[in-house]
matplotlib code that plots the C-alpha trace (Angstrom):
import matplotlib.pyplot as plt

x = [20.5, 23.1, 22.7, 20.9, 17.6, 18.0, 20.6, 21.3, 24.9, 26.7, 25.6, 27.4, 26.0, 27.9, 27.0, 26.9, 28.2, 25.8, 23.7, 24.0, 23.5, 24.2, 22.2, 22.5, 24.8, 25.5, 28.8, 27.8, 25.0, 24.5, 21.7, 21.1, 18.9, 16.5, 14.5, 12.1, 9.4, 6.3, 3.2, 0.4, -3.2, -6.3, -9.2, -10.6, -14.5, -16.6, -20.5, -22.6, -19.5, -17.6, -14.7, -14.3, -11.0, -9.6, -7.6, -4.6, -4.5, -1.0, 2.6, 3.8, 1.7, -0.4, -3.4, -3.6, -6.0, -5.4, -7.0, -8.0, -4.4, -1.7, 0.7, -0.6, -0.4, 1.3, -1.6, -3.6, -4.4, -4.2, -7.9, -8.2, -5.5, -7.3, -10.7, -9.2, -7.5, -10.9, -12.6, -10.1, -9.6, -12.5, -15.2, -16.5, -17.9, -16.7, -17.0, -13.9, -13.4, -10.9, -7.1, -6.6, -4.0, -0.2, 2.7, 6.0, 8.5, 11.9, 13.5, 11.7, 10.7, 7.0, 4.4, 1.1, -1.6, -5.1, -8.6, -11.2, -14.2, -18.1, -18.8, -21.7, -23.4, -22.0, -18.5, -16.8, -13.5, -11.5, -8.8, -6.2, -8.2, -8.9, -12.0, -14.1, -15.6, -16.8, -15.4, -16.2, -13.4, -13.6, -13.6, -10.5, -7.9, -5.5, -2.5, -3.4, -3.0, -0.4, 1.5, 2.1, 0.6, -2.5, -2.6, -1.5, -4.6, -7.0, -5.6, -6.4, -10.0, -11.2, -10.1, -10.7, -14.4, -14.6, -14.4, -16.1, -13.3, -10.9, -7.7, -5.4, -2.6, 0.7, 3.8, 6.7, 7.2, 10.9, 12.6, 11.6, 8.4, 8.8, 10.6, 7.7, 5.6, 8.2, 10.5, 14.9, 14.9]
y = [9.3, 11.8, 12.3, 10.7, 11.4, 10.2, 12.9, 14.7, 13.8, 12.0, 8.5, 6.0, 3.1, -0.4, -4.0, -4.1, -6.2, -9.3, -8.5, -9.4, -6.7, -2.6, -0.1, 3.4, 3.8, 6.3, 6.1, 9.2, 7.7, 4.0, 4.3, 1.6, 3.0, 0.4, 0.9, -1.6, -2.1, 0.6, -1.3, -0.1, -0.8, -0.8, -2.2, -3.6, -2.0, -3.8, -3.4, -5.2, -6.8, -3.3, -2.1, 1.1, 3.0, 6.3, 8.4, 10.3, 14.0, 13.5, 12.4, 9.8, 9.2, 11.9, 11.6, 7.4, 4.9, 3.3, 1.3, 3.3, 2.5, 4.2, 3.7, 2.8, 5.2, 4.5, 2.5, 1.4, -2.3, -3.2, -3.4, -0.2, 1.4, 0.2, 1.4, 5.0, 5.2, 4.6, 6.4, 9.6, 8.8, 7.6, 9.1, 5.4, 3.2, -0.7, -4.1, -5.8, -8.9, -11.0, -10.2, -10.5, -9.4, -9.4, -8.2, -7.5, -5.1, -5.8, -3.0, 0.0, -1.1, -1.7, -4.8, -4.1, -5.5, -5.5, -6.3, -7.5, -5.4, -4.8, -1.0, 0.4, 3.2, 6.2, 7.7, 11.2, 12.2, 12.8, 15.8, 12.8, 12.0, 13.9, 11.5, 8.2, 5.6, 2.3, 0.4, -3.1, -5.4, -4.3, -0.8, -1.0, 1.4, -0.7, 1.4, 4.2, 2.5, 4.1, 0.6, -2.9, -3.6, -2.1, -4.3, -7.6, -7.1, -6.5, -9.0, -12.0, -10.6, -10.4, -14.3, -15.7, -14.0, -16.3, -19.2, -18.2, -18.5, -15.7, -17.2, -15.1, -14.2, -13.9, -12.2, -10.0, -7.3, -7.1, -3.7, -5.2, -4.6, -1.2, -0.1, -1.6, 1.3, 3.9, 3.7, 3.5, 6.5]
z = [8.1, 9.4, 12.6, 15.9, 16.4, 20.4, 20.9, 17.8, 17.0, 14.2, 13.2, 11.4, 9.3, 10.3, 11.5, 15.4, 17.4, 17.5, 14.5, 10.9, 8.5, 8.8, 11.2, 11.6, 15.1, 17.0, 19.5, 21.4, 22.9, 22.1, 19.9, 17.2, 14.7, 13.2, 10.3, 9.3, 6.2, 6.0, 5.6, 3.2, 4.1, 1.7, 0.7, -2.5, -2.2, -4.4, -5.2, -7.4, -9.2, -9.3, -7.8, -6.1, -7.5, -7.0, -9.1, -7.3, -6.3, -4.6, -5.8, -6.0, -9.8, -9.4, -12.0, -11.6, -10.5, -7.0, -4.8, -1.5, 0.4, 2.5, 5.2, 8.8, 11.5, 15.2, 17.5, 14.8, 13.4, 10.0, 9.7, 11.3, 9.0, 5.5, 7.1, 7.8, 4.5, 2.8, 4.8, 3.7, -0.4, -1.2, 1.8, 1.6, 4.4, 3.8, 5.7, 5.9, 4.6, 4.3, 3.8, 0.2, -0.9, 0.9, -1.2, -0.4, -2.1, -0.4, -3.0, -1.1, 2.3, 2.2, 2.4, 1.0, 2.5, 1.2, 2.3, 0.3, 1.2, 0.6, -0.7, 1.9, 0.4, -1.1, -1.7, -2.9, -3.5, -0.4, -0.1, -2.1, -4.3, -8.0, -8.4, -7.5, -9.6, -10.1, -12.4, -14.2, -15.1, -18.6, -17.9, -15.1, -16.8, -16.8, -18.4, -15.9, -12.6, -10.2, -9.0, -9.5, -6.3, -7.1, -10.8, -9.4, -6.8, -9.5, -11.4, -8.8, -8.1, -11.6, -11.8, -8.4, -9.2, -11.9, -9.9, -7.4, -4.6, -2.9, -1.3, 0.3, -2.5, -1.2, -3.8, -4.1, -6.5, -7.6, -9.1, -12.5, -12.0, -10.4, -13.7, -16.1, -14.2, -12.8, -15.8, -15.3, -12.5]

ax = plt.figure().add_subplot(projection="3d")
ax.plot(x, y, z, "-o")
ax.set_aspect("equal")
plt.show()
């Protein structure tokens, strides 16, 4: 950030006064620029044992398989946020179930949160979206999927299903794993 978006002037990035870690500040006019985490909202759509996944028509990973997620918008509810986004990738209707899925990745700002979900009827490829499928554990392309998130998520469900309960699964995702996917840059 360069310059204040309150009044458009230079900003400067210190600790102030009464806080404990650096903010974007601007001395013209007072402002103290917090930024805070994105959070991504999704669901896991499943039918008759499948999961729903879609393969990406927009960067970041173009061309890999995802779970139907993306950042909440302003004056929505999580719930609402993974409804919308699956709505849009995967032109699906879902129940919401439980939250499944809550990971954090302190290295880029963002907390993934993911619903477990029941698949209602049909679905198409929405506008970010190349294609749709259903997929059974043993067909999940496993060294095409876009994030770690979106493994680690898939990961739990194909085991919790095999004993038959679905806790909520709470983790981080460190840089480490980012590179196993993302590579050195």
């Amino acid at each position: 950030m360069n310059f204040c978006s309150h009044c458009g002037q230079s900003v400067r990035f210190a600790i102030p006064e009464g806080d404990d870690r650096p903010r974007y500040l601007c001395d013209a006019c007072g402002t103290i620029h917090y930024q805070n985490p994105r959070i991504v909202a999704g669901t896991l759509p499943v039918h008759e044992g499948r999961v729903l996944l879609c393969r990406r028509a927009i960067a970041p990973r173009h061309g890999y398989w995802t779970l139907p997620a993306g950042f909440m918008e302003n004056a929505e509810t999580t719930l609402e946020a993974a409804t919308r986004e699956t709505r849009e990738e995967a032109c699906a209707e879902v129940r919401l179930r439980d939250l499944y899925t809550l990971i954090n990745l302190p290295h880029i700002n963002q907390v993934y949160m993911i619903f477990r979900a029941d698949l209602l009827g049909d679905f198409a490829a929405g506008p970010e979206s190349l294609e749709v499928a259903m997929f059974a554990e043993h067909e999940i392309p496993w060294d095409s999927l876009a994030f770690p998130t979106i493994e680690r998520t898939l990961r739990h469900y194909f085991s919790d299903r095999r004993q038959g309960d679905f806790p909520l699964h709470v983790s981080d995702i460190g840089p480490e794993d980012r590179q196993r996917y993302f590579g050195s840059a």
